[in-house]
PQR file with spaces between the fields and no chain letter, atoms N, CA, C, O and H, PARSE charges and radii, in Angstrom:
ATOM       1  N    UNK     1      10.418   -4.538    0.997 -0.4000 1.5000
ATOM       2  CA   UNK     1      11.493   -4.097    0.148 -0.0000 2.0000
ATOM       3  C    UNK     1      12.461   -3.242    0.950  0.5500 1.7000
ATOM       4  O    UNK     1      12.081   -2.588    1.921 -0.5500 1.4000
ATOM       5  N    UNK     2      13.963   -3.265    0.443 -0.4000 1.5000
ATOM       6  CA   UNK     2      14.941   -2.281    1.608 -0.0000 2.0000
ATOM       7  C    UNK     2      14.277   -0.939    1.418  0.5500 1.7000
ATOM       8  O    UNK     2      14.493   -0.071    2.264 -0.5500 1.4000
ATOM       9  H    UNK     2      14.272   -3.796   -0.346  0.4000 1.0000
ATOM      10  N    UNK     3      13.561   -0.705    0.483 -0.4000 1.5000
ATOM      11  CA   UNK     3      13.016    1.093    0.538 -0.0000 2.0000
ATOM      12  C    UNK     3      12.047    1.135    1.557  0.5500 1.7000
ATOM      13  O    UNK     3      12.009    2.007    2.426 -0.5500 1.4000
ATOM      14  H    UNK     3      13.385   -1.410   -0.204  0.4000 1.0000
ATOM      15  N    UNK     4      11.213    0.131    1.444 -0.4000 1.5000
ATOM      16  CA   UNK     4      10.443    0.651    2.505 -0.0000 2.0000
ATOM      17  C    UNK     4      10.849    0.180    3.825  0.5500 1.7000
ATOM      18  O    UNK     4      10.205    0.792    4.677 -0.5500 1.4000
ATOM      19  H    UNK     4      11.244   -0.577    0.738  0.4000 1.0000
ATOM      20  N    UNK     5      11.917   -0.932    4.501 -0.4000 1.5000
ATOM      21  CA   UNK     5      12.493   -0.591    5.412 -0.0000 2.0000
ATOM      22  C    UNK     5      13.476    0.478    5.983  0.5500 1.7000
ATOM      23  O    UNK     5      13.929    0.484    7.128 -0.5500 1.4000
ATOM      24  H    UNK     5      12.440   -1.429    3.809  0.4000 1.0000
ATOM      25  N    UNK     6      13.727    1.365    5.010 -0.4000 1.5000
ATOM      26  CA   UNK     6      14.358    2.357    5.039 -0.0000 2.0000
ATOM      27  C    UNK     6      13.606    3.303    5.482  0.5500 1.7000
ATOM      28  O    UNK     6      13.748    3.750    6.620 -0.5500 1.4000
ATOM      29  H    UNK     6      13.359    1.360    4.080  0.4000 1.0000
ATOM      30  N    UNK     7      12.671    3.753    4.617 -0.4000 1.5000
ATOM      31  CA   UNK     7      11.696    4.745    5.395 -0.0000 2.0000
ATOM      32  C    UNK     7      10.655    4.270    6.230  0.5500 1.7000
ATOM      33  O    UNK     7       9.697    5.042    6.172 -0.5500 1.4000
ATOM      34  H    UNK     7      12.555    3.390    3.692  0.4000 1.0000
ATOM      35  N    UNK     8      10.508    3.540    6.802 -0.4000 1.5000
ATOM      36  CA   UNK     8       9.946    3.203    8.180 -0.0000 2.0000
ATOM      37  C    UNK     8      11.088    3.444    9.436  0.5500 1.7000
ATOM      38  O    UNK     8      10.899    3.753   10.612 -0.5500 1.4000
ATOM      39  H    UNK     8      11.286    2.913    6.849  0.4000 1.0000
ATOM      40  N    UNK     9      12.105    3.224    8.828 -0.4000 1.5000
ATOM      41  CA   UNK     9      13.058    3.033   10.332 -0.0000 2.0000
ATOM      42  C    UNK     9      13.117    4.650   10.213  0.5500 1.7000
ATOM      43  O    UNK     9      13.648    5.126   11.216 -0.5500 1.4000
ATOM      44  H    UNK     9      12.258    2.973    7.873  0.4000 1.0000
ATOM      45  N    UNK    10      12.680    5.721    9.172 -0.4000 1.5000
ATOM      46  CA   UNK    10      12.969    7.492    9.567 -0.0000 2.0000
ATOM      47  C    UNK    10      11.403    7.946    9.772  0.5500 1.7000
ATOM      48  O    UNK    10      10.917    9.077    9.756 -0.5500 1.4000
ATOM      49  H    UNK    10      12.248    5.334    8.357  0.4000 1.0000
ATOM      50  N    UNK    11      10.817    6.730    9.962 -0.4000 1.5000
ATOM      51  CA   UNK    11       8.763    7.304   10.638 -0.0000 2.0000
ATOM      52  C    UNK    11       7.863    7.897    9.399  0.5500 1.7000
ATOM      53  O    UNK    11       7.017    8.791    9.429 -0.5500 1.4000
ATOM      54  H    UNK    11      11.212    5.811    9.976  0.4000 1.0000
ATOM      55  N    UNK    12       8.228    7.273    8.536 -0.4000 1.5000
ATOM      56  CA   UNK    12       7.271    7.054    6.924 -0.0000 2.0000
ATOM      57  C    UNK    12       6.445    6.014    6.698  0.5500 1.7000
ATOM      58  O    UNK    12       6.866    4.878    6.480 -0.5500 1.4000
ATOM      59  H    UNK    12       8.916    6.547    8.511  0.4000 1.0000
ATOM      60  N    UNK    13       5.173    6.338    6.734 -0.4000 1.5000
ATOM      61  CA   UNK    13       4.363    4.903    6.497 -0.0000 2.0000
ATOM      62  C    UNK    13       3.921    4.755    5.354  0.5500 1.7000
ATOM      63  O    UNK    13       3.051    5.406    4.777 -0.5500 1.4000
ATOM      64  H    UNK    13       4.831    7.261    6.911  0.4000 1.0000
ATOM      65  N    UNK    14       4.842    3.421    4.819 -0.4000 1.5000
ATOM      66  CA   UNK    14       4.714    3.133    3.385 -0.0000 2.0000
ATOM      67  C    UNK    14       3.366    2.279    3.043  0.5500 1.7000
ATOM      68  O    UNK    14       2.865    1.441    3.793 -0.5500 1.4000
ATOM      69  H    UNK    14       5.549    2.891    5.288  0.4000 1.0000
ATOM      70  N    UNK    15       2.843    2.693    1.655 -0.4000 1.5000
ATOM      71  CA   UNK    15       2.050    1.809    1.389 -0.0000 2.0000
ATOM      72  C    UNK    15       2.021    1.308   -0.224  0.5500 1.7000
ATOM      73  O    UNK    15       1.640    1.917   -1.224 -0.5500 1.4000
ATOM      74  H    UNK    15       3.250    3.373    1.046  0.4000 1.0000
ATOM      75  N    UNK    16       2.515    0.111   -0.088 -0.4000 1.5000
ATOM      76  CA   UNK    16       2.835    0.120   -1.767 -0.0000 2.0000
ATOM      77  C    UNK    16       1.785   -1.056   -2.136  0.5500 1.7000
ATOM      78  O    UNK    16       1.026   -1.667   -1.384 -0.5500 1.4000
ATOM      79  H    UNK    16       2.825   -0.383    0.724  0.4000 1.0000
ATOM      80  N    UNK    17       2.009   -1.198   -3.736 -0.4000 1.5000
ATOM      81  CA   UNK    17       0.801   -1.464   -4.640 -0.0000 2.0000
ATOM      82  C    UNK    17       1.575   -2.075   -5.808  0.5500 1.7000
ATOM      83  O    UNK    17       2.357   -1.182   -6.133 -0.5500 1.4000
ATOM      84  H    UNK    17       2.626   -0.702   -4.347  0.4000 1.0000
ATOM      85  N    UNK    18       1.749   -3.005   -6.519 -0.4000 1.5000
ATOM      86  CA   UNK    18       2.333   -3.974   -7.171 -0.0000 2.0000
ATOM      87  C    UNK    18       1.628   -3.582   -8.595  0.5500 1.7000
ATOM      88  O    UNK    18       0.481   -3.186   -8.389 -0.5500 1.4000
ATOM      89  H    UNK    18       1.113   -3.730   -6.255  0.4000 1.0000
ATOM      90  N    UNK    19       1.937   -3.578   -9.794 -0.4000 1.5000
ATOM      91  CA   UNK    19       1.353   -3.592  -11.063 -0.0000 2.0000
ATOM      92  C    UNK    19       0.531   -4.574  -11.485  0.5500 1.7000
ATOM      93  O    UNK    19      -0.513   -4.539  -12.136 -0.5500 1.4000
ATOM      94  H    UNK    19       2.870   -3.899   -9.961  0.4000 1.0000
ATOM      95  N    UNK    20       1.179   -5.485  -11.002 -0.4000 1.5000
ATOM      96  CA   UNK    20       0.126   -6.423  -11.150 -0.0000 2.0000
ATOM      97  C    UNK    20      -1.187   -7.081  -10.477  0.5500 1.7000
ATOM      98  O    UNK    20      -1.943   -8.018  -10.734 -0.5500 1.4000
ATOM      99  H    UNK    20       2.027   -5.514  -10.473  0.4000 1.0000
ATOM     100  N    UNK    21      -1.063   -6.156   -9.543 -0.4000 1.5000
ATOM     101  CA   UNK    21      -2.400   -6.144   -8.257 -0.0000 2.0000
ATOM     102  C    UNK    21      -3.377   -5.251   -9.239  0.5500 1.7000
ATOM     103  O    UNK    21      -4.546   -5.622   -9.350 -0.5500 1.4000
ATOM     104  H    UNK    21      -0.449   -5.395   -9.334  0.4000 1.0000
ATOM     105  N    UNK    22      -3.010   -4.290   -9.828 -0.4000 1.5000
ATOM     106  CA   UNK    22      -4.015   -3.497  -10.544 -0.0000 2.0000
ATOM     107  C    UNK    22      -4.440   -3.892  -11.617  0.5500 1.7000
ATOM     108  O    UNK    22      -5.362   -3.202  -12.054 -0.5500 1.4000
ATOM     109  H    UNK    22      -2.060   -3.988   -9.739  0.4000 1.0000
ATOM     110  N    UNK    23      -4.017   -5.080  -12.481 -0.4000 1.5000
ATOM     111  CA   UNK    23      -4.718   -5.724  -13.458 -0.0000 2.0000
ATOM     112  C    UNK    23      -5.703   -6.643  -12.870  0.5500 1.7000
ATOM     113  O    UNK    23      -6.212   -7.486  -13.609 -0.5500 1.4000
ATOM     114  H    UNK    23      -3.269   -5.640  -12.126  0.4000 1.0000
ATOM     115  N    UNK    24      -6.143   -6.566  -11.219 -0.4000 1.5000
ATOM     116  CA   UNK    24      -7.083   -7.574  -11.122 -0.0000 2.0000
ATOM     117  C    UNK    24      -8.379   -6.461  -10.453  0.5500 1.7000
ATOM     118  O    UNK    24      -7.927   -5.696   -9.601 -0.5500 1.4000
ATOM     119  H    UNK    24      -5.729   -5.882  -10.619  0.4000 1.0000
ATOM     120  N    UNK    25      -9.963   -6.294  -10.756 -0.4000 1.5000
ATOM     121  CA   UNK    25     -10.674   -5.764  -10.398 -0.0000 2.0000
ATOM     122  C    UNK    25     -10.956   -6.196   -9.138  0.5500 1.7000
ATOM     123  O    UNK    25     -11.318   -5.341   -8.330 -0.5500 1.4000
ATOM     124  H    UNK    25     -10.330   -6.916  -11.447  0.4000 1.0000
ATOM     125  N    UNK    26     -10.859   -7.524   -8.728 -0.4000 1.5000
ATOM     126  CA   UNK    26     -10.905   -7.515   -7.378 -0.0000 2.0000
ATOM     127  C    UNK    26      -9.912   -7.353   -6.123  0.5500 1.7000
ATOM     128  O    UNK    26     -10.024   -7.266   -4.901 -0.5500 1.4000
ATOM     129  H    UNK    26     -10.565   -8.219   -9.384  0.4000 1.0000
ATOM     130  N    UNK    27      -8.871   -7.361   -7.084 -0.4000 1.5000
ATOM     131  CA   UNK    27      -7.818   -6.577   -5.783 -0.0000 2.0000
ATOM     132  C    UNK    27      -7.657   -5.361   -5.570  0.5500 1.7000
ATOM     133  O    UNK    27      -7.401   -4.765   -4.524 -0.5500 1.4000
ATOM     134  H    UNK    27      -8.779   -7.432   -8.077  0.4000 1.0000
ATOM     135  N    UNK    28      -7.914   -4.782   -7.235 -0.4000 1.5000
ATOM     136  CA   UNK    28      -8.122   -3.399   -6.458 -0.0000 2.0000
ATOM     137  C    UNK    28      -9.059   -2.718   -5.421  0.5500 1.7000
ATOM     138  O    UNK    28      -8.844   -1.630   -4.888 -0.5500 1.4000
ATOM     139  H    UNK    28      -8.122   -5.266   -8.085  0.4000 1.0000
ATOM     140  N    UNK    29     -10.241   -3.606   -5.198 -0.4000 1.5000
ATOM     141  CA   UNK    29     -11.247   -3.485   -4.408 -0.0000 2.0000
ATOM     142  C    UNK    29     -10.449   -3.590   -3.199  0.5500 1.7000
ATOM     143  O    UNK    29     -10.148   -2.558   -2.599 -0.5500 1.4000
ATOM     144  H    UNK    29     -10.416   -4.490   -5.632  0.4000 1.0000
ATOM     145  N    UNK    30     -10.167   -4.452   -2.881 -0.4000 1.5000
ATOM     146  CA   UNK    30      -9.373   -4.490   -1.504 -0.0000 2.0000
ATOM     147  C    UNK    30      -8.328   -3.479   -1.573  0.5500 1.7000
ATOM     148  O    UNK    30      -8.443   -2.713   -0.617 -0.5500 1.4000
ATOM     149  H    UNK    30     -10.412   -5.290   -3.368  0.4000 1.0000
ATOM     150  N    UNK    31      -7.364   -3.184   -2.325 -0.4000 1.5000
ATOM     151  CA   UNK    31      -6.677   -2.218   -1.972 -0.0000 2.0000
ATOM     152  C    UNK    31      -6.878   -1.245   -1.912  0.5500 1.7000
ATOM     153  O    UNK    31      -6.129   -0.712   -1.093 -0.5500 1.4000
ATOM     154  H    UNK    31      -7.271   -3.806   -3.102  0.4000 1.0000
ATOM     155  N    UNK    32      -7.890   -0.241   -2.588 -0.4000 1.5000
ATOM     156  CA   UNK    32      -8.672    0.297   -2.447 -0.0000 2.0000
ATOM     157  C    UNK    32      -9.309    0.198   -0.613  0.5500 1.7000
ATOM     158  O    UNK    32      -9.088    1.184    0.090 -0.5500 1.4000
ATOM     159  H    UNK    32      -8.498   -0.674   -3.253  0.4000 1.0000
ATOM     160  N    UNK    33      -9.800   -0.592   -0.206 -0.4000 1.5000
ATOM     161  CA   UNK    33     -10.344   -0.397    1.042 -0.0000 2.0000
ATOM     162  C    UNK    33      -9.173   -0.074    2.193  0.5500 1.7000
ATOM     163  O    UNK    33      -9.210    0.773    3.086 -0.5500 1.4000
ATOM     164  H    UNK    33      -9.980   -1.393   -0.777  0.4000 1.0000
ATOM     165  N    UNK    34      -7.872   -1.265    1.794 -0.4000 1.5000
ATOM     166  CA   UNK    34      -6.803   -1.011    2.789 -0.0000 2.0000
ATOM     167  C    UNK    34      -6.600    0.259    2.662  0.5500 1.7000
ATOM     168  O    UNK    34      -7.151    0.898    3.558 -0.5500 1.4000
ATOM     169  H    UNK    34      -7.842   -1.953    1.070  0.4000 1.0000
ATOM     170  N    UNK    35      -5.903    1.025    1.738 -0.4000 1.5000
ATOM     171  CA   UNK    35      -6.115    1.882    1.910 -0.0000 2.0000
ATOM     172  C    UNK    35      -6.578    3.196    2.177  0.5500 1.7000
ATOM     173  O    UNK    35      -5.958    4.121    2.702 -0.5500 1.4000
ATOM     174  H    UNK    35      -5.456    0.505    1.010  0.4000 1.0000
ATOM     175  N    UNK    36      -7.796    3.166    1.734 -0.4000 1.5000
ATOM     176  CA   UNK    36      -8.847    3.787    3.353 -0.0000 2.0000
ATOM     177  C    UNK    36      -8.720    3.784    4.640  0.5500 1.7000
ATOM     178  O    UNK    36      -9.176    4.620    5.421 -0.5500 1.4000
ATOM     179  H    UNK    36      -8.300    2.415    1.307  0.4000 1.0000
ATOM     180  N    UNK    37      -7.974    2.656    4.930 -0.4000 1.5000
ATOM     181  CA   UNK    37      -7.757    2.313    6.533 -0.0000 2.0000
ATOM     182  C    UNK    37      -6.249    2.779    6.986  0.5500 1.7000
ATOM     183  O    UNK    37      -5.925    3.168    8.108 -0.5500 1.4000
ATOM     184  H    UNK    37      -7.604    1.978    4.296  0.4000 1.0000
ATOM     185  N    UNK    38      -5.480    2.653    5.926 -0.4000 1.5000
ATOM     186  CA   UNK    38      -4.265    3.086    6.091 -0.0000 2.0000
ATOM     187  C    UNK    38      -4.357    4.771    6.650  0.5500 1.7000
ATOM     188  O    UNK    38      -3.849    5.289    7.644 -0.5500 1.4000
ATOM     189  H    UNK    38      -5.744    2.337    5.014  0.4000 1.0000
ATOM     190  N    UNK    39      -5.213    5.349    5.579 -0.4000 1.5000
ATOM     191  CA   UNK    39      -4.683    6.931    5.431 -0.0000 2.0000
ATOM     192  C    UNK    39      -5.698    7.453    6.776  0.5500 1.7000
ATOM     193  O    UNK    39      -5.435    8.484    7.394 -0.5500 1.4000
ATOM     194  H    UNK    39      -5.625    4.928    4.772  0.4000 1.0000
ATOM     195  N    UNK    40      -6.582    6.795    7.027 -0.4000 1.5000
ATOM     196  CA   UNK    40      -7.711    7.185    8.107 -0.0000 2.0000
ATOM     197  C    UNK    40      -9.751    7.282    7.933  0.5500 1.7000
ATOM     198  O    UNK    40     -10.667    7.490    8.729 -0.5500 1.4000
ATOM     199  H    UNK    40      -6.795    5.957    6.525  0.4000 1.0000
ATOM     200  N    UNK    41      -9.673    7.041    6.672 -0.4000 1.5000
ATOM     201  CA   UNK    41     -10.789    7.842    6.706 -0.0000 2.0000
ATOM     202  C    UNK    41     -11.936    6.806    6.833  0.5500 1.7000
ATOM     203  O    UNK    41     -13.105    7.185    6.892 -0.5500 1.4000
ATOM     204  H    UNK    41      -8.930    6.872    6.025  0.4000 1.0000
């Protein structure tokens, strides 16, 4: 999306999540994990 090419090109690491990714229990599983990996832990 231009927002998040926007704040990447000023060193913001975006991580976005769709509404409709969260009506599914198994994607939130995965996103859920990506993001674990994203933030570090």
């Amino acid at each position: 999306m231009k927002e998040d090419r926007k704040l990447r090109k000023e060193n913001w690491h975006v991580f976005r999540v769709s509404n409709w990714e969260l009506k599914d229990d198994e994607k939130i599983k995965n996103i859920l994990k990506d993001l674990r990996e994203f933030v570090d832990f």
